[in-house]
Backbone as JSON Lines, residues from 0, in Angstrom:
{"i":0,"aa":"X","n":[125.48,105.66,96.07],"ca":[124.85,104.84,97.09],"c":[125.29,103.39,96.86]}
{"i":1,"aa":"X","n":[125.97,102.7,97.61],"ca":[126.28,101.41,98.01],"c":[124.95,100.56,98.12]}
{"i":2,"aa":"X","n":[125.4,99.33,97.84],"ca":[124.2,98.23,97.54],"c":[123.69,98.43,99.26]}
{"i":3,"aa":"X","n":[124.17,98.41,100.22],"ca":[123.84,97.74,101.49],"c":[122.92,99.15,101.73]}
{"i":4,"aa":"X","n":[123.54,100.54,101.15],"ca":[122.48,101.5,101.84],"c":[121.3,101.43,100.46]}
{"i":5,"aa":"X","n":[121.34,101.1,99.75],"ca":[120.47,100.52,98.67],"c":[119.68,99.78,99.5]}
{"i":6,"aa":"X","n":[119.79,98.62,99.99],"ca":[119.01,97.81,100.53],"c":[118.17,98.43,101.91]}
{"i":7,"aa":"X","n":[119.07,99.13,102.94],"ca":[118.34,99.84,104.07],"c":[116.94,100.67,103.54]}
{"i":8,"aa":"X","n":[117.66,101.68,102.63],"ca":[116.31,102.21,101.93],"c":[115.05,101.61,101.29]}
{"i":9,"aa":"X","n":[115.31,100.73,100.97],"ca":[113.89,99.66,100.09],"c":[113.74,99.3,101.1]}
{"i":10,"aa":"X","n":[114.27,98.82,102.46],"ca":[113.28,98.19,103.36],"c":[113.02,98.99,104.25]}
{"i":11,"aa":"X","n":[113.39,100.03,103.98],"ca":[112.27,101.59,105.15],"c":[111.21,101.58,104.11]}
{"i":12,"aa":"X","n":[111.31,101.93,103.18],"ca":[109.72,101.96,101.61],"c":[109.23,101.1,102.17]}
{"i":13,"aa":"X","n":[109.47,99.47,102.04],"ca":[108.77,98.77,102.17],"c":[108.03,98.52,103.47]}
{"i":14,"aa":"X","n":[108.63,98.67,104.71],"ca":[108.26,98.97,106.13],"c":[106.93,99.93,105.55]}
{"i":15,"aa":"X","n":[107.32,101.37,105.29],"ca":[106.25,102.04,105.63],"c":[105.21,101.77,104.95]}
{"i":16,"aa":"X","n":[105.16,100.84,103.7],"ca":[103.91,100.74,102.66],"c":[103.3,99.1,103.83]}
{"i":17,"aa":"X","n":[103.91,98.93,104.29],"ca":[103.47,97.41,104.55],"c":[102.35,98.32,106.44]}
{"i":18,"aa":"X","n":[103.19,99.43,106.79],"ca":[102.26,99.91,108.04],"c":[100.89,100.75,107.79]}
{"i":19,"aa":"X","n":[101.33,101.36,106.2],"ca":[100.26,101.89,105.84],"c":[99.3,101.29,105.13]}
{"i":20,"aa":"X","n":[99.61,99.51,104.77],"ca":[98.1,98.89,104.61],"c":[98.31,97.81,105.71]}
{"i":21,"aa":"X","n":[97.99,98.19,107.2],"ca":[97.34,97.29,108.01],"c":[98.44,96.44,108.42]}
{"i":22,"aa":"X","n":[100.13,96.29,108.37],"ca":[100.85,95.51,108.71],"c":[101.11,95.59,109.56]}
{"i":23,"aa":"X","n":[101.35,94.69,110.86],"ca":[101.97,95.02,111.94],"c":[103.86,94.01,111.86]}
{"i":24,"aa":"X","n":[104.93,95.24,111.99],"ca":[105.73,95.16,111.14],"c":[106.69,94.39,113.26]}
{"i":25,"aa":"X","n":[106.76,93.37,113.11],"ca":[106.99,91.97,114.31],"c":[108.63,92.15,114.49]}
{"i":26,"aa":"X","n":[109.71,92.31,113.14],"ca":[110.82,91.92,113.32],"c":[111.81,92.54,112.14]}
{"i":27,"aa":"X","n":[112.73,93.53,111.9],"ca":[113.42,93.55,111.41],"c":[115.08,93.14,111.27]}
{"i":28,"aa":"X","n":[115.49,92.86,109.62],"ca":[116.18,92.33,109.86],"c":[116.86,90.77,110.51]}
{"i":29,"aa":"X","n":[115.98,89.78,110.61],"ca":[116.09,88.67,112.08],"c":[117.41,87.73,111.19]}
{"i":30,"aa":"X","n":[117.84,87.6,111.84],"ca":[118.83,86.79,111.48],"c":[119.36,86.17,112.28]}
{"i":31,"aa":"X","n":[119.41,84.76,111.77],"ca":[120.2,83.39,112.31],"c":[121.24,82.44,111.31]}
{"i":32,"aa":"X","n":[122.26,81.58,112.12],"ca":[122.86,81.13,111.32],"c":[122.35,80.59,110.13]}
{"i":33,"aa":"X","n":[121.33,80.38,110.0],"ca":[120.56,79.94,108.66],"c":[120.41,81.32,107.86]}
{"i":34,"aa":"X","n":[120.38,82.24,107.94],"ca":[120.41,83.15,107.02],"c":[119.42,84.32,107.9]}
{"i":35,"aa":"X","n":[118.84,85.35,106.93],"ca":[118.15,87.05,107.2],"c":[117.1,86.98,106.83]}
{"i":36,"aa":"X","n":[116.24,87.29,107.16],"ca":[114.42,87.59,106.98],"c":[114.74,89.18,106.85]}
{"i":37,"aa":"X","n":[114.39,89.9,105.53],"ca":[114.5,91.42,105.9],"c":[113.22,91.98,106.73]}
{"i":38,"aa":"X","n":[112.02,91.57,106.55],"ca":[110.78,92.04,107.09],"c":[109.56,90.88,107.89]}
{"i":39,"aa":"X","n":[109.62,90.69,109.31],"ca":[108.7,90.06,109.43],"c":[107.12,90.59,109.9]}
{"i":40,"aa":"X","n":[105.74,90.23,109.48],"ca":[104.99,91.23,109.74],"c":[104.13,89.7,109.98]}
{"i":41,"aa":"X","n":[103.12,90.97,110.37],"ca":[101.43,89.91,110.7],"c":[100.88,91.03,110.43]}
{"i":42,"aa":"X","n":[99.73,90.54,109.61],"ca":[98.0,91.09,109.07],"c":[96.89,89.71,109.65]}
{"i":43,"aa":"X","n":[96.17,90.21,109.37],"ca":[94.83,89.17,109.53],"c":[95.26,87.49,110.25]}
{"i":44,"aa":"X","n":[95.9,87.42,111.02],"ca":[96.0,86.12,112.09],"c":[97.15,85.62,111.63]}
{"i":45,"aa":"X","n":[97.89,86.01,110.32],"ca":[99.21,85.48,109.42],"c":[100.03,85.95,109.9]}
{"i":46,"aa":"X","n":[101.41,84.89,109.53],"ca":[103.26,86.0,109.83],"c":[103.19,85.98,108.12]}
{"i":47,"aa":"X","n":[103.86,86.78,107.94],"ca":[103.92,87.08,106.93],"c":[105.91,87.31,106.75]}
{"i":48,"aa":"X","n":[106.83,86.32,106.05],"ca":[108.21,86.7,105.9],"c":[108.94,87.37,105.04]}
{"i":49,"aa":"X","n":[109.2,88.51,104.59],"ca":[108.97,89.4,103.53],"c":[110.89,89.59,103.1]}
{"i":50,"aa":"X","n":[111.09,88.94,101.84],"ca":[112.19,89.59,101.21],"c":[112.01,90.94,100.1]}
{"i":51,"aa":"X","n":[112.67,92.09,100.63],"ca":[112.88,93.08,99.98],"c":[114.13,93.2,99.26]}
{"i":52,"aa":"X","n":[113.79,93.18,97.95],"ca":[114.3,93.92,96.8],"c":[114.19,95.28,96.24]}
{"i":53,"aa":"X","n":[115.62,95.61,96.24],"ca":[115.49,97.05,95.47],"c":[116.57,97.41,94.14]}
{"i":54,"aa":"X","n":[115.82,98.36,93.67],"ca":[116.62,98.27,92.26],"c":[116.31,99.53,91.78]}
{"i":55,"aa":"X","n":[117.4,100.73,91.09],"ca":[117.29,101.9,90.65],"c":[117.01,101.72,89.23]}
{"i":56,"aa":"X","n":[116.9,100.04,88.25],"ca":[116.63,100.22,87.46],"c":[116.69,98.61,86.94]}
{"i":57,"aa":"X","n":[116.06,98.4,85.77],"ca":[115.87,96.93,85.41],"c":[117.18,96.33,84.74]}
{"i":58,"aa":"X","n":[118.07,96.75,84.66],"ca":[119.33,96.65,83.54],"c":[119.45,95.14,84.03]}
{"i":59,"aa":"X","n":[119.42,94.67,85.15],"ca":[120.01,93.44,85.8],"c":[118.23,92.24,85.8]}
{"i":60,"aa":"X","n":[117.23,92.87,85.81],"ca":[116.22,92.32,85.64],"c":[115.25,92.43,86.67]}
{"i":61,"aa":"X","n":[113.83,91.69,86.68],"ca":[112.73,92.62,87.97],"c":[113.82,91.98,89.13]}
{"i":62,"aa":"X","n":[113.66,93.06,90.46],"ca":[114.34,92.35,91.49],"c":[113.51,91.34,92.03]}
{"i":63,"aa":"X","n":[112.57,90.43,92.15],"ca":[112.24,89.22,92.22],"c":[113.16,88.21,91.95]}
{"i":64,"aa":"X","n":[113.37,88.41,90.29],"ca":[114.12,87.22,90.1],"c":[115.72,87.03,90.79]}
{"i":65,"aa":"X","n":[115.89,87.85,91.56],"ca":[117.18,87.64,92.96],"c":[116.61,86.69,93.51]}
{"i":66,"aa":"X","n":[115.38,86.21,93.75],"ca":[114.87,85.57,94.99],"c":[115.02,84.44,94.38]}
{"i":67,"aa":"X","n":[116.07,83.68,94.4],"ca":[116.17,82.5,93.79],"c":[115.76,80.88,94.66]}
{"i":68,"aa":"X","n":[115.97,79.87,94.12],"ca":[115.7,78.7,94.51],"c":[116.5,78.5,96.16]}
{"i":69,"aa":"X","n":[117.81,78.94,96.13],"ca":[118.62,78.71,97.19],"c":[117.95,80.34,98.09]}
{"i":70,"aa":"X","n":[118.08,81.3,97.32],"ca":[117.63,82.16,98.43],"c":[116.23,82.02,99.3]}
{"i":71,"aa":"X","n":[115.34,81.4,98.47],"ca":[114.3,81.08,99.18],"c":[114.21,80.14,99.97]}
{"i":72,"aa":"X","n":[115.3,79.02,100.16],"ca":[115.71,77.6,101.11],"c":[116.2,78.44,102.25]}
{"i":73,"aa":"X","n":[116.9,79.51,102.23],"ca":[117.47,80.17,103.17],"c":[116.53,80.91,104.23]}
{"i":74,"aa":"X","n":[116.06,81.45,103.25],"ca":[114.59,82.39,103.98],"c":[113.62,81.21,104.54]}
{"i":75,"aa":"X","n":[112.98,80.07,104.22],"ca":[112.63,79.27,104.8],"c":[113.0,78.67,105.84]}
{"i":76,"aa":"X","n":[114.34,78.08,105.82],"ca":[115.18,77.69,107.24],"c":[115.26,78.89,108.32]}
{"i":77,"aa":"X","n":[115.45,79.99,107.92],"ca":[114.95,81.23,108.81],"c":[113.69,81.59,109.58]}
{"i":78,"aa":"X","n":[112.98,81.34,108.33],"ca":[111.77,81.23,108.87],"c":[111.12,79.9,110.08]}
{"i":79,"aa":"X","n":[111.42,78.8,109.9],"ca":[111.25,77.86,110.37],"c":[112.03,78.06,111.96]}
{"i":80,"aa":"X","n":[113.02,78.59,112.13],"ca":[113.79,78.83,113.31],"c":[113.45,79.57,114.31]}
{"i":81,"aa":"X","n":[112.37,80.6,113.43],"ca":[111.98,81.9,114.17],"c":[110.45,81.26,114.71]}
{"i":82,"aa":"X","n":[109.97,80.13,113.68],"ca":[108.56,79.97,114.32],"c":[108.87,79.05,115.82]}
{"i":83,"aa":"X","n":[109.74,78.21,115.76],"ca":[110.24,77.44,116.86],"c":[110.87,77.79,118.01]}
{"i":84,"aa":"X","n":[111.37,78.92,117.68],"ca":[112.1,80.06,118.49],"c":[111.2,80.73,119.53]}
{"i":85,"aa":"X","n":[110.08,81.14,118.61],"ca":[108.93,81.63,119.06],"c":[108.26,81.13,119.86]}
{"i":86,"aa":"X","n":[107.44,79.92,119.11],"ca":[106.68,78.31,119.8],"c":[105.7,79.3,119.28]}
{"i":87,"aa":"X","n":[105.57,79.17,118.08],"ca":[104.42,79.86,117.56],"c":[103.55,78.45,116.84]}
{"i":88,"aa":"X","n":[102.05,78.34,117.55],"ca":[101.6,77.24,116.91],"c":[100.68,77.0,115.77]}
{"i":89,"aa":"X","n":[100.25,78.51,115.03],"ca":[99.24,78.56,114.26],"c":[99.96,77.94,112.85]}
{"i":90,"aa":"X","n":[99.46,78.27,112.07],"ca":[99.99,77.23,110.68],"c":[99.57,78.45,109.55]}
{"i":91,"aa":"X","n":[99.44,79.78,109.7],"ca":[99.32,80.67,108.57],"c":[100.3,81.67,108.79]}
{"i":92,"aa":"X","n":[101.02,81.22,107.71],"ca":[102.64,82.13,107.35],"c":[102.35,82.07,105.77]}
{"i":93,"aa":"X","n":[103.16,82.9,104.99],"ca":[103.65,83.18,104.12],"c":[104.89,84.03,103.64]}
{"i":94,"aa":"X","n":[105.12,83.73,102.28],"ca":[106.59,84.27,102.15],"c":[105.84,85.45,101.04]}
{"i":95,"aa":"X","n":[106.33,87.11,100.78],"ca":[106.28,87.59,100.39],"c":[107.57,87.91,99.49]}
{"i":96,"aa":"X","n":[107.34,88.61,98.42],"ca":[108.12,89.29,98.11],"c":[108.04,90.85,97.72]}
{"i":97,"aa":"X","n":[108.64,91.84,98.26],"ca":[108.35,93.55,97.86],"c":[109.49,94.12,97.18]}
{"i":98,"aa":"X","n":[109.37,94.1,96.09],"ca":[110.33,94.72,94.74],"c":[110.02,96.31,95.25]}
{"i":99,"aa":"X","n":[111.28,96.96,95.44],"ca":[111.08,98.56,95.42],"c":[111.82,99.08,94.41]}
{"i":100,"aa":"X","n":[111.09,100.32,93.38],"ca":[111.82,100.42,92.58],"c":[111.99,102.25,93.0]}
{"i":101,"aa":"X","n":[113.77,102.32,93.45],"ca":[113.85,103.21,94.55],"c":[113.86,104.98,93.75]}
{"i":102,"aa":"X","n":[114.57,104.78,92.05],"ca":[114.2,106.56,91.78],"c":[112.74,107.24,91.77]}
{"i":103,"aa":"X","n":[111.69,106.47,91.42],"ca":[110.53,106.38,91.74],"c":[109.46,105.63,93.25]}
{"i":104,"aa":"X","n":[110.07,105.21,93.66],"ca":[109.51,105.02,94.82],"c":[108.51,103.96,94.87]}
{"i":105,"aa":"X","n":[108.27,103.3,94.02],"ca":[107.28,102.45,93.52],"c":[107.32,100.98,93.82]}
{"i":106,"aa":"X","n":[106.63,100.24,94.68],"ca":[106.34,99.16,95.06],"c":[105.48,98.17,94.48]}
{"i":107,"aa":"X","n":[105.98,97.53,94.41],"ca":[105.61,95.77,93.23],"c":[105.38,94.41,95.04]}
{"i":108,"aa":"X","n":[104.33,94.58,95.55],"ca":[104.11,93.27,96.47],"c":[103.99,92.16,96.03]}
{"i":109,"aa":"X","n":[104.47,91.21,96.09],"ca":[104.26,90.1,95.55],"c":[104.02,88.7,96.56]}
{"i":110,"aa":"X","n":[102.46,88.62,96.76],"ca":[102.05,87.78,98.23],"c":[102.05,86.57,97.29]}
{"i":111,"aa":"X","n":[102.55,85.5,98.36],"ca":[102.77,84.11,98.01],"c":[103.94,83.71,97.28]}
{"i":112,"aa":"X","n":[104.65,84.77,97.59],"ca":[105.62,84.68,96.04],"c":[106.36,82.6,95.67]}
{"i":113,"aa":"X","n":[106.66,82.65,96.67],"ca":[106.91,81.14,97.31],"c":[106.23,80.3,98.5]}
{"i":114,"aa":"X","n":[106.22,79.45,98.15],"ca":[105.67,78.15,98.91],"c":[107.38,77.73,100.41]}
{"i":115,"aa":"X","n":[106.71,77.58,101.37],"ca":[107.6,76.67,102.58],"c":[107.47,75.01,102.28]}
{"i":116,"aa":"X","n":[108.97,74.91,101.59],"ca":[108.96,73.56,100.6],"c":[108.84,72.42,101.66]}
């Protein structure tokens, strides 16, 4: 399995764990010249911008720590494009992060993971 069908799969896991607690799953994939949002959702009045990570194993480290300083500037400018895009005027977003760990199937959510600098 190739990284990219690596990645499709952690974000079907993560899709379905995010519908089966209460997510309403808004946008996959969104992408603009500023970069890719893999998951956009809303729960309780929030967007919620969700980078998925997946990993068959820790050798390289938790997949979180992918979500680096620049990757998260990216996902922010994304994010910011899509709320304007939108004309969305409420002010409760957050950035998630969902580590899938794919021979086991096992999901690590990680709400708030980052701040919109």
């Amino acid at each position: 399995m190739n990284n990219r069908e690596k990645g499709i799969l952690g974000e079907n896991i993560a899709s379905e764990y995010l519908i089966k607690n209460n997510f309403n799953i808004l946008q996959r994939n969104y992408r603009t010249k500023y970069g890719e949002i893999d998951l956009i959702a809303s729960k309780d009045n929030k967007i919620i911008f969700v980078e998925v990570k997946s990993r068959n194993s820790l050798d390289y480290g938790y997949p979180s720590e992918a979500v680096n300083y620049k990757k998260q500037n990216k996902i922010i400018s994304t994010a910011k494009y899509y709320i304007l895009s939108n004309n969305i005027n409420n002010n409760n977003f957050r950035f998630d992060v969902i580590e899938v760990y794919l021979k086991n199937k096992n999901i690590n959510h990680i709400e708030n993971a980052f701040w919109g600098h």
